[in-house]
MDTraj code that builds the backbone (N, CA, C; nanometers):
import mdtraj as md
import numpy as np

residues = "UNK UNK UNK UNK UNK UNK UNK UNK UNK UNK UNK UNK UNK UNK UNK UNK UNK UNK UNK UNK UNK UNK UNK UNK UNK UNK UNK UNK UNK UNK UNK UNK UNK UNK UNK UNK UNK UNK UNK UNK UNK UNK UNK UNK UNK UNK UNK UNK UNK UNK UNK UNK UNK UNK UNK UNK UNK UNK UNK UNK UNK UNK UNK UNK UNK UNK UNK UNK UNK UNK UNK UNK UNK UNK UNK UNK UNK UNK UNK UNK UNK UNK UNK UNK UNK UNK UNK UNK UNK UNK UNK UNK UNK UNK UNK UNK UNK UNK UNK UNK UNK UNK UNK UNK UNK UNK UNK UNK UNK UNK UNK UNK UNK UNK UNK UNK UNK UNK UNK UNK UNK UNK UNK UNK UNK UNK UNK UNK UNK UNK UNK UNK UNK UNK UNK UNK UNK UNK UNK UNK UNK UNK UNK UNK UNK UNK UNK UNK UNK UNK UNK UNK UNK UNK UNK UNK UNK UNK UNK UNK UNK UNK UNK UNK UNK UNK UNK UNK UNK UNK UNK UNK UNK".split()
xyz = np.array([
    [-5.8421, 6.5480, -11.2063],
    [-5.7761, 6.4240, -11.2414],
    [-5.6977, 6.4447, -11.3707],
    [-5.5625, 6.4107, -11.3502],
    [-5.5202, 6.4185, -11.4805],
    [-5.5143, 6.3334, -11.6197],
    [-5.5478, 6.4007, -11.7111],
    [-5.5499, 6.2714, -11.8612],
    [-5.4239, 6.3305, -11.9649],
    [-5.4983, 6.2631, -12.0685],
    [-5.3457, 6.2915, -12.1679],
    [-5.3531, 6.4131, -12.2022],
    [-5.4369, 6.5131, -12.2134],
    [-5.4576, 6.6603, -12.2593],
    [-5.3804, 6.7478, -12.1027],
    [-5.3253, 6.7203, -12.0178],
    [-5.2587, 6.7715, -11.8610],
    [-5.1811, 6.7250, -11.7919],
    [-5.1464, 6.5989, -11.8343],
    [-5.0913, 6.5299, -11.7540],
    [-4.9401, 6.5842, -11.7262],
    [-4.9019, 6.6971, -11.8081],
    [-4.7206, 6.7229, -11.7885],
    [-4.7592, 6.8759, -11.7425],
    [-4.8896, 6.8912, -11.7382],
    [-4.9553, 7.0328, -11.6356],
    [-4.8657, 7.0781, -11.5246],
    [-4.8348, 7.1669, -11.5140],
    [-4.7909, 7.1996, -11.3578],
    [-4.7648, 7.3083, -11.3049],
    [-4.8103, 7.3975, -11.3744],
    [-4.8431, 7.5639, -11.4093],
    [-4.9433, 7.6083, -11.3805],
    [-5.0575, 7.5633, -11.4946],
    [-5.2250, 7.5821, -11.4738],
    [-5.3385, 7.5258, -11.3606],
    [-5.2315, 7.4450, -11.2837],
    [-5.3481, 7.3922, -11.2051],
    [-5.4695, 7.3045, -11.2393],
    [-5.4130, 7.2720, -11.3757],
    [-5.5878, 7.1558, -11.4208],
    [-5.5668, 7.0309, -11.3827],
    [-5.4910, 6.9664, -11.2663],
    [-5.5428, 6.8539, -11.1952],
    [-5.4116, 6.8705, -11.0897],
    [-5.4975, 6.8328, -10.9514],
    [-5.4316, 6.8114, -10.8275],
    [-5.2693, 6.6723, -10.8464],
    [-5.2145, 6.7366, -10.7776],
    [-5.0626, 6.6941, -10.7408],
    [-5.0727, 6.5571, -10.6452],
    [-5.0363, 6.4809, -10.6476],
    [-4.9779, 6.3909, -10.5708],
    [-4.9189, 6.4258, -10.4249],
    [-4.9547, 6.4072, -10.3187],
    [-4.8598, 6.4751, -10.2339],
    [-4.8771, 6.4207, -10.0623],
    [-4.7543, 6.4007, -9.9892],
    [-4.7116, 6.3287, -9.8721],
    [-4.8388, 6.4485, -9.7837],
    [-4.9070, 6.3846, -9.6807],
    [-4.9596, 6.4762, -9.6426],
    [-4.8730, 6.5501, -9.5294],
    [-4.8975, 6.6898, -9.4536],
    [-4.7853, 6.7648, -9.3444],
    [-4.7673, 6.6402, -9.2361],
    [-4.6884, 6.6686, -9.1467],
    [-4.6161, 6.5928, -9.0355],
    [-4.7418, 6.6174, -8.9618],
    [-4.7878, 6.7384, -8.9200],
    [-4.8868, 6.7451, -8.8186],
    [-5.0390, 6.6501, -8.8637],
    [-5.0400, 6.7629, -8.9772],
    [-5.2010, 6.6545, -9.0230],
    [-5.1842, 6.4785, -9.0269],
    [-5.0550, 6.4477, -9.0981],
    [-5.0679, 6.2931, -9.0671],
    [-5.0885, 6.2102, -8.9548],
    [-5.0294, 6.2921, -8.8098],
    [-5.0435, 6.2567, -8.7059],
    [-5.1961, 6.2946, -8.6319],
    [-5.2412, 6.3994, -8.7048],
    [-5.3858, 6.4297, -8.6363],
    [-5.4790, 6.2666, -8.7298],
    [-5.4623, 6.2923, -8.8292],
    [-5.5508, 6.1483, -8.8765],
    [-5.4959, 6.0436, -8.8420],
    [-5.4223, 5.9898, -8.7910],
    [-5.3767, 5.8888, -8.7643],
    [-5.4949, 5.8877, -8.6078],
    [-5.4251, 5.9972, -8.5622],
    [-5.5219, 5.9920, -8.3991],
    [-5.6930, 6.0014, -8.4109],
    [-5.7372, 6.0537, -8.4884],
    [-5.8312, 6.0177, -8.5664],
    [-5.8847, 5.9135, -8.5966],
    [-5.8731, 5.8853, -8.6793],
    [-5.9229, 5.7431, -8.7678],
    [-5.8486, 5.6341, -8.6073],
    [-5.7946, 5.6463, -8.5322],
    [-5.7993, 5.5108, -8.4143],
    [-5.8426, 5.5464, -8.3403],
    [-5.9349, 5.7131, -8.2938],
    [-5.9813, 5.7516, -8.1323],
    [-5.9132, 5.7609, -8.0693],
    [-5.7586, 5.7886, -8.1092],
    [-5.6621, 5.8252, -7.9323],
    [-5.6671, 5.9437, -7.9563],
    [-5.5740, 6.0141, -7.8561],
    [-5.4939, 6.1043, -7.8563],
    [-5.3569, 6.1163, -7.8680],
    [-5.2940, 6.2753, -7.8666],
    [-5.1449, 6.2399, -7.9049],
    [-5.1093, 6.3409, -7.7259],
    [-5.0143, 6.3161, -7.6685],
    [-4.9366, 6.4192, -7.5774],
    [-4.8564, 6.4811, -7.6237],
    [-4.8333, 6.5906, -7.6306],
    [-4.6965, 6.6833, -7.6413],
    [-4.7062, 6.7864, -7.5403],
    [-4.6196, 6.7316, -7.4417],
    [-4.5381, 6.7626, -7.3245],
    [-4.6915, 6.8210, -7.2247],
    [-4.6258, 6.9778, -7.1987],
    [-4.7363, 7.0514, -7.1216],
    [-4.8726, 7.0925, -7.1328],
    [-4.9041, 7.0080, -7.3135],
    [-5.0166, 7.0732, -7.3337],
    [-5.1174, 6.9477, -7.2683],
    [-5.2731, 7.0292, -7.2641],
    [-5.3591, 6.9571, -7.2233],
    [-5.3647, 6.7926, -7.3423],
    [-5.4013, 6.6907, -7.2963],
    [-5.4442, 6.5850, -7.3391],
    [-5.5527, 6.6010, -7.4632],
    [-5.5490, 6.5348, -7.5737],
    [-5.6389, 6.6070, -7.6764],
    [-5.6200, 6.6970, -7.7699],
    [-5.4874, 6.7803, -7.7375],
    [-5.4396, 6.8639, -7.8584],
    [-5.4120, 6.8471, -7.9956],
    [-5.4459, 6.9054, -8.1083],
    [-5.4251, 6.8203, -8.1809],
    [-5.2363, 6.9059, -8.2203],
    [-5.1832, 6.8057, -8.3558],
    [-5.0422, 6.8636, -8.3748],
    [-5.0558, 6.9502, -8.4396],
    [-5.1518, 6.9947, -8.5317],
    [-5.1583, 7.1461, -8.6055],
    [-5.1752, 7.2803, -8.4912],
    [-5.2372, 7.2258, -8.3810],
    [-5.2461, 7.2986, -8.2541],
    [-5.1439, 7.3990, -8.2263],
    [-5.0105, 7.2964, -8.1912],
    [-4.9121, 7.3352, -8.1361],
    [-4.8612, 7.4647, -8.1811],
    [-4.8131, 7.5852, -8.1569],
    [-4.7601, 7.7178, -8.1773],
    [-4.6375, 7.7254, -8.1432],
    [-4.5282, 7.6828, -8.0375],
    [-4.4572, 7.6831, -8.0242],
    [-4.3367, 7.5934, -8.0371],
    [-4.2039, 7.5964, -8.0669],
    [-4.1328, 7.5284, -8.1307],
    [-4.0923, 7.3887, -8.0382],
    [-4.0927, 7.4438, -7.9554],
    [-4.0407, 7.3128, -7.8341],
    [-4.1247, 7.1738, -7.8410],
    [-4.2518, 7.1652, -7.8496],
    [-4.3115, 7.0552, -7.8232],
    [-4.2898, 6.9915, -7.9640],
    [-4.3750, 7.1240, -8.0773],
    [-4.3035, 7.0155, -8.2074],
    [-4.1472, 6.9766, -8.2199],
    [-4.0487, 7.0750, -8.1972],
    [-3.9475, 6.9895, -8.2137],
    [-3.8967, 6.8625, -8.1184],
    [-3.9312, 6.8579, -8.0520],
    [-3.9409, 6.7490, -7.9147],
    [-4.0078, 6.6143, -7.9664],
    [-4.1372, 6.6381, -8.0367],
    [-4.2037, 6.5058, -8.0798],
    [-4.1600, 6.4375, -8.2203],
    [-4.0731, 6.3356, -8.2004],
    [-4.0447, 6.2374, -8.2846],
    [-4.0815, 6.2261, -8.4253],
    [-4.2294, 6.2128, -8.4191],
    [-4.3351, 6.1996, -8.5209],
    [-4.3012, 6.2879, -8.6274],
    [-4.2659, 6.4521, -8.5333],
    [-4.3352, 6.5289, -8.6201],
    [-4.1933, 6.5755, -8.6800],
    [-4.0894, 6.5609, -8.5965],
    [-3.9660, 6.5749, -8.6682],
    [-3.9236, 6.4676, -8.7966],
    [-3.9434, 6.3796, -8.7377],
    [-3.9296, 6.2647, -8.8447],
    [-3.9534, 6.2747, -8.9757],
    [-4.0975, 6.3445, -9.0086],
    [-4.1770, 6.3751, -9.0697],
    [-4.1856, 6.4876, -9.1382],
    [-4.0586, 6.5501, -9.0609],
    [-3.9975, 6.7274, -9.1146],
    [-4.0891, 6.8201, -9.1249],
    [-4.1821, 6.8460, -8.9981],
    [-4.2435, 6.9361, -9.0109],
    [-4.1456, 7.1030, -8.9276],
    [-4.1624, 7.1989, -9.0198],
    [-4.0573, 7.2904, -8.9566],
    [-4.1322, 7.3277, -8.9081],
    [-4.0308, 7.3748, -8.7150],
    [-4.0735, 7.4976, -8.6610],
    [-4.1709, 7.6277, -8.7124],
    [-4.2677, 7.6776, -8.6295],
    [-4.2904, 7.7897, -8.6594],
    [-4.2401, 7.9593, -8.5769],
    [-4.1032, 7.9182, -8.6129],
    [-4.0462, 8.0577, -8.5974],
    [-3.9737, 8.1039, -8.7319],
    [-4.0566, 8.0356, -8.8241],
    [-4.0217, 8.1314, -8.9534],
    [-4.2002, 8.0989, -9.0235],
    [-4.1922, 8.2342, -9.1386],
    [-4.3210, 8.2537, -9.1903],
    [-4.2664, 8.1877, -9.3080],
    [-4.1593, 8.0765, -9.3799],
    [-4.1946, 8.0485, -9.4790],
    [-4.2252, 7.8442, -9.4249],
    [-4.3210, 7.8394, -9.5258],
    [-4.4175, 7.7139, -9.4826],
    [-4.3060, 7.6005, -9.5816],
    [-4.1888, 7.6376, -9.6931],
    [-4.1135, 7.5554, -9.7573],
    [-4.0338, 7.5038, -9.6623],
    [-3.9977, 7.5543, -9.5686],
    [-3.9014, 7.4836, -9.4633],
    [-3.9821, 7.3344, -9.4138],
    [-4.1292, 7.3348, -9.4148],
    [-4.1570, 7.1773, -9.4171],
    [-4.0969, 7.1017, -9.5190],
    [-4.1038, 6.9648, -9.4473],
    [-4.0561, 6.8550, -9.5757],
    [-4.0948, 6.7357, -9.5893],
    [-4.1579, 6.7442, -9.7025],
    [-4.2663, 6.6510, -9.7743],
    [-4.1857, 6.4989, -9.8070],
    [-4.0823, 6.4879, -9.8769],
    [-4.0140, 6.4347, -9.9466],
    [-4.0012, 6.2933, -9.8105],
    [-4.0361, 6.1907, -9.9202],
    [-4.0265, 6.0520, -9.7813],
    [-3.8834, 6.0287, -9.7792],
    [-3.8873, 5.9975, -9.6543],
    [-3.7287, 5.9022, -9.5864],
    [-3.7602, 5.7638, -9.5292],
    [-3.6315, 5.7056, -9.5342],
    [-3.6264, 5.5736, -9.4801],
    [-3.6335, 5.5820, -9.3084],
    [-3.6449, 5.7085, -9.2265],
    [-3.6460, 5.7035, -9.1047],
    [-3.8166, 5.7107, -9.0801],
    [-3.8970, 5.7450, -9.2124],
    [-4.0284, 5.7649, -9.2104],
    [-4.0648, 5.6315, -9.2162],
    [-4.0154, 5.4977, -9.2690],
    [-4.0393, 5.4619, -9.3210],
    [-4.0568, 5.3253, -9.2040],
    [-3.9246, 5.3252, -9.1329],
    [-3.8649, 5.2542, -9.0351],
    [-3.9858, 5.2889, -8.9461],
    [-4.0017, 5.4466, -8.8970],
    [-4.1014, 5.4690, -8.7953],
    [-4.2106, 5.4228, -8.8128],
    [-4.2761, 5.4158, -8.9227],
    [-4.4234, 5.3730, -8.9934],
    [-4.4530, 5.2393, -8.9407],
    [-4.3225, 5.1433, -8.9693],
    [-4.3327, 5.0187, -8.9598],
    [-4.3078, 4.9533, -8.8006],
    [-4.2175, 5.0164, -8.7795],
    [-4.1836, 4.9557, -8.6568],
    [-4.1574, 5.0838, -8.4987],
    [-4.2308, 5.1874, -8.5229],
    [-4.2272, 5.2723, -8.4364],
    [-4.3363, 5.2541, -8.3275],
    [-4.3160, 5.3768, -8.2610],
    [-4.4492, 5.3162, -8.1656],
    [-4.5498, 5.4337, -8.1708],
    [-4.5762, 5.4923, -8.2895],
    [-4.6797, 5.6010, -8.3224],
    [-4.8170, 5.5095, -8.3181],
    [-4.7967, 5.4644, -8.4527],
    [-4.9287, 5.3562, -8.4824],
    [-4.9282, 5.2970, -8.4121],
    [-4.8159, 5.1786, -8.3796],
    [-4.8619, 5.0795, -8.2908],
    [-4.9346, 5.1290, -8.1258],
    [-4.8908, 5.1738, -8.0917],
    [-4.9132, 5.2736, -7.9889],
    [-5.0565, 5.3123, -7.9931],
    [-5.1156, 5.4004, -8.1081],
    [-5.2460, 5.4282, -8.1082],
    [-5.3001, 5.3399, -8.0962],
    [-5.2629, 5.1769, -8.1763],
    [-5.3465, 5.1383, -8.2569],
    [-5.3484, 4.9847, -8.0897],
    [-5.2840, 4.9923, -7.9832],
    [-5.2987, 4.9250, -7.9001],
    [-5.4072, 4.9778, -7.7850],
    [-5.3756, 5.1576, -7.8369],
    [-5.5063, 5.1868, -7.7161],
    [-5.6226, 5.2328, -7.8037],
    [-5.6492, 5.1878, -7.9020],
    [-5.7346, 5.2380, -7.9985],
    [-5.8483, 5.1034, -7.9450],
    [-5.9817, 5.1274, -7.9891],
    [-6.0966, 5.0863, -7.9175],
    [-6.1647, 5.0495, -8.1026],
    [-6.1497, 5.0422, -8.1942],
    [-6.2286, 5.0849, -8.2755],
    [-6.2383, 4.9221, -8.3116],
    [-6.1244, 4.8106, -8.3087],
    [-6.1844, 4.6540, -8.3730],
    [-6.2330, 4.6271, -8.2441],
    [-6.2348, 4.6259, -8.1045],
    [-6.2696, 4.6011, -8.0255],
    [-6.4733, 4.6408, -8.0301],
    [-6.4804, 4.7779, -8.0425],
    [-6.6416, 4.7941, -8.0628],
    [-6.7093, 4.7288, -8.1852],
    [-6.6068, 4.6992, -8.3035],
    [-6.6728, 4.6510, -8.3882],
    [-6.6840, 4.5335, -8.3842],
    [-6.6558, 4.3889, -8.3381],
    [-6.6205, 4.3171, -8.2831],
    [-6.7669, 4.2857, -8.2039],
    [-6.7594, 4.4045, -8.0844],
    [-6.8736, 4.3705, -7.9938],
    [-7.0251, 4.3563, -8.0981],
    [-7.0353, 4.4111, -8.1971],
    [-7.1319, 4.4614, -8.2702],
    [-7.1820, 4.3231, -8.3269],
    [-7.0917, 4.2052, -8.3236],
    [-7.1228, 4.1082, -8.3862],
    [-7.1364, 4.0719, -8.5545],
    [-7.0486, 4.1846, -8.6138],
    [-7.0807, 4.1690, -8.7181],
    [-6.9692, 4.0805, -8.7796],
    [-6.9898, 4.0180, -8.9319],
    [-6.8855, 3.9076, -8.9719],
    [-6.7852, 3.9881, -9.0224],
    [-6.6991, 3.9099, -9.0794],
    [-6.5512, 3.9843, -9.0539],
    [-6.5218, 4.0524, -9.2031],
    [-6.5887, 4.0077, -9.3258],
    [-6.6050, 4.0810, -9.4311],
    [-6.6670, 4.2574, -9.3990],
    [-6.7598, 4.2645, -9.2918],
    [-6.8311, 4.3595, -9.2249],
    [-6.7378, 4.4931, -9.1877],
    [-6.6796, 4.4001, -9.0742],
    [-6.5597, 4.4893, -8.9981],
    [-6.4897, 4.5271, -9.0929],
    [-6.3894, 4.4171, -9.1797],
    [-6.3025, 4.4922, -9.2670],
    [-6.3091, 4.5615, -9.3620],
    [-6.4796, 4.6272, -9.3837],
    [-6.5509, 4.6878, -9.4849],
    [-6.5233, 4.8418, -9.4195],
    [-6.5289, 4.7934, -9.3010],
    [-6.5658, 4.9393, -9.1592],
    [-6.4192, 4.9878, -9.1480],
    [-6.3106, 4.9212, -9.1700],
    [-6.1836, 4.9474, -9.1157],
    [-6.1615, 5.0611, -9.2289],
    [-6.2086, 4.9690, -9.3567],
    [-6.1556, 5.0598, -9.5002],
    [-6.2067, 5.2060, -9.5196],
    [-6.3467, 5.1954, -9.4626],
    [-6.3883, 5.3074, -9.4860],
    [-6.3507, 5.4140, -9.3637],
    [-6.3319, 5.3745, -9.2611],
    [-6.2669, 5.4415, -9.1990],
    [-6.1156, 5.5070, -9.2096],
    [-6.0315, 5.4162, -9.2484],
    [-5.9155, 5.4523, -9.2972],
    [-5.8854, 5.5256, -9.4111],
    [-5.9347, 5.4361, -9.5398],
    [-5.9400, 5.5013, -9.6463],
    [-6.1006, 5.5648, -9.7105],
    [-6.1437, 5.6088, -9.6448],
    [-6.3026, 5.6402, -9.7179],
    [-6.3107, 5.6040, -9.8079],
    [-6.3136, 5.4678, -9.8160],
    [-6.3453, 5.3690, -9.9814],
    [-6.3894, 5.2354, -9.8918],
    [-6.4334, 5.1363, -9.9579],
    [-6.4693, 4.9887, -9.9117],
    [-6.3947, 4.9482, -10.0002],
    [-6.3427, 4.8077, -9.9506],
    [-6.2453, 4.7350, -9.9893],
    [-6.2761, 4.6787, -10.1717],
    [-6.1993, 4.6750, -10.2554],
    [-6.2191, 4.5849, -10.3997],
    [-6.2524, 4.4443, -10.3619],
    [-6.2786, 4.3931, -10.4389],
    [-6.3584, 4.2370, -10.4057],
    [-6.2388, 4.1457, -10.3543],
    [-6.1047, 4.1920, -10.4645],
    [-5.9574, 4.1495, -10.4790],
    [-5.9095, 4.1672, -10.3437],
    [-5.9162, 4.2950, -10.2538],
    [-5.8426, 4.3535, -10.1799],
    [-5.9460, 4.2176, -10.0279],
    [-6.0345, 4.2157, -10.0501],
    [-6.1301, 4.1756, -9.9524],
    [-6.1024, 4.0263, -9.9219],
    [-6.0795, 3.9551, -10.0552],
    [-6.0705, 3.8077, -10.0848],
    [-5.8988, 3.8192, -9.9933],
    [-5.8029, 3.9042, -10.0597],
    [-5.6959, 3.8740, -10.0098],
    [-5.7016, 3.8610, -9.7932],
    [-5.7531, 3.9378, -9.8012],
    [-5.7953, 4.0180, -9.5907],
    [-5.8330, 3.8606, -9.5618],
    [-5.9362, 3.8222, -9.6216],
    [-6.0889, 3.7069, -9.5250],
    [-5.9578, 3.6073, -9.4610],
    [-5.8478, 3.5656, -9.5148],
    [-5.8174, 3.4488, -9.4320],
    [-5.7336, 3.5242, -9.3107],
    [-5.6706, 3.6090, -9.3241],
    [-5.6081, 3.6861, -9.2100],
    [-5.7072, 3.6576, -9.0661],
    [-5.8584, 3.6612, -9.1120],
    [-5.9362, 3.6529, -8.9882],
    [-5.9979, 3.5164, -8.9364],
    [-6.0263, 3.4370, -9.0820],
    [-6.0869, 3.3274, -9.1185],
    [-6.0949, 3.2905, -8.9898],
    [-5.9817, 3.2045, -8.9878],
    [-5.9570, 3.1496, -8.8294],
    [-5.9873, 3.1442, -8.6703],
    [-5.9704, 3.2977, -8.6543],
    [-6.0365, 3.3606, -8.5225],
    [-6.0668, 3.4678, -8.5756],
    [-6.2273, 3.4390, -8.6001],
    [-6.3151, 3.5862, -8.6763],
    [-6.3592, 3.6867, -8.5352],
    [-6.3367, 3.6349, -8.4371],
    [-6.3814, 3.7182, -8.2760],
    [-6.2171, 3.7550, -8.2259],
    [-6.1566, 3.7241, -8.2952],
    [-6.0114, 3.8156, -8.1980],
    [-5.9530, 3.9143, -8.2885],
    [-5.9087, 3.9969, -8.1942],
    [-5.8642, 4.1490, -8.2652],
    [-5.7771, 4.1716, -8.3329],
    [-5.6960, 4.0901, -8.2821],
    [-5.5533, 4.1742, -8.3405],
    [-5.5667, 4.0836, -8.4884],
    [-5.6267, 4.0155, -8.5836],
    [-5.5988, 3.9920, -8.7346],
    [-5.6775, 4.1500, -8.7662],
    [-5.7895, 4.1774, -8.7266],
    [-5.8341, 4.2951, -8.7271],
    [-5.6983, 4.4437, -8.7143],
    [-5.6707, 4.3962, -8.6343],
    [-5.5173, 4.5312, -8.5800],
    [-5.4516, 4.5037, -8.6748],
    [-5.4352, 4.3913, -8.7103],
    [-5.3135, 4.3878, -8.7772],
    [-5.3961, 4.4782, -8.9194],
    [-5.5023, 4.4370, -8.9708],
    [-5.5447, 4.4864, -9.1314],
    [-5.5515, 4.6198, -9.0451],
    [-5.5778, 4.7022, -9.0414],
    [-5.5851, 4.8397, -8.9534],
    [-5.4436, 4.8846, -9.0090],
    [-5.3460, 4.8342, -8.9352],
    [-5.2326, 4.8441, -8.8721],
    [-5.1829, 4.8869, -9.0838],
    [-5.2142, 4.7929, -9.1639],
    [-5.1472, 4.8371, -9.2880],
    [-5.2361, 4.9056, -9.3456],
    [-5.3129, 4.9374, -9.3214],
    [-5.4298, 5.0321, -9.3878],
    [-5.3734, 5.1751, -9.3182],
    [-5.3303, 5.1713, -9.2358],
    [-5.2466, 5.3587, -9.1462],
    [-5.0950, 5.3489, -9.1856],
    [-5.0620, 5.2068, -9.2896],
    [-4.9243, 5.2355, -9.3151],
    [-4.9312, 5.2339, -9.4656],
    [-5.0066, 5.2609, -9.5356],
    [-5.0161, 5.2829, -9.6717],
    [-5.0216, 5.3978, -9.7280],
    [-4.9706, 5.3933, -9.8784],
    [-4.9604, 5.5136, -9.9296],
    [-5.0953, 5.5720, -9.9533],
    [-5.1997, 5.4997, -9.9731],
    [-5.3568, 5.5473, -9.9834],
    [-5.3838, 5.6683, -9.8692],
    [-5.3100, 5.6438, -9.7832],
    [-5.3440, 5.6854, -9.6252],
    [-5.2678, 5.7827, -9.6163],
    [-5.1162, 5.7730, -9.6405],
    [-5.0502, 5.9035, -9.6367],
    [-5.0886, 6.0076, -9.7091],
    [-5.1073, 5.9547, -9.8561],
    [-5.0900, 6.0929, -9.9308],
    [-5.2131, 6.1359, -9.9488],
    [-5.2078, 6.2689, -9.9935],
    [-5.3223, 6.3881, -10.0777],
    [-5.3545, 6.3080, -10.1804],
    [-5.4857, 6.2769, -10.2738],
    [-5.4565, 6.2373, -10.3841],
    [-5.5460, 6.3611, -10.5035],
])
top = md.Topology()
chain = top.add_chain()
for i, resn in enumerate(residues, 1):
    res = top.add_residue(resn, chain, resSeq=i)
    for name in ("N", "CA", "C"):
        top.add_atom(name, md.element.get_by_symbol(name[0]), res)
traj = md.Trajectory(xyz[None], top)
């Protein structure tokens, strides 16, 4: 962690970088943290995107272009690209990656069945998403999103839905 004795560090390595996570890994946790899967093309169902070896399927999948992950028909790993765009940004929000997972995703649906109250679930979402439980602040803001219909999903999808579109979620910290 950096303090005032490192903080303009960037040589020595005495505290970790800030950083967008790869195109592939974001898409493997994304499929992750909702229980789907991703397809790319011929491969079996279940693959994950760090999987892939050949250039065709990654360059073919949206996600991972979007997201500038380079081909591997070169050995240097700088040809990825970290750096956010507004097409990342557009996709995040209104693409059909997340939404997509997050319609065949099963995870407010079982929690839901479990009967637990909705402070509960959205305790379960956080830690699932972000391996943290919600601030008291962050929690108070969520409760009325569900207040209303504490047994239907989608106020649930929806808190999900910005918890896989946050920077907590993207980046390395």
């Amino acid at each position: 962690m950096a303090n005032d004795s490192n903080r303009d560090d960037y040589t020595q390595f005495s505290h970790a970088k800030l950083r967008r996570l790869r195109a592939d890994i974001l898409l493997d946790s994304v499929s992750s943290v909702t229980e789907t899967t991703s397809s790319f093309g011929n491969y079996p169902v279940g693959l994950r995107a760090d999987e892939l070896f050949e250039g065709g399927s990654r360059a073919n999948n949206y996600f991972l272009k979007t997201f500038g992950l380079a081909n591997r028909d070169s050995v240097h790993s700088s040809e990825t690209r970290t750096e956010p765009t507004l097409a990342q940004a557009l996709h995040l929000i209104n693409g059909d990656t997340i939404e997509g997972k997050l319609t065949r995703s099963t995870v407010a649906t079982n929690l839901l069945k479990q009967n637990q109250p909705p402070d509960s679930i959205i305790k379960a979402l956080y830690v699932r998403a972000l391996s943290r439980k919600p601030t008291d602040t962050e929690l108070k803001a969520l409760l009325p999103s569900v207040a209303t219909k504490p047994a239907d999903r989608q106020g649930y999808d929806d808190i999900f839905w910005a918890l896989l579109n946050s920077s907590e979620f993207a980046f390395n910290h």
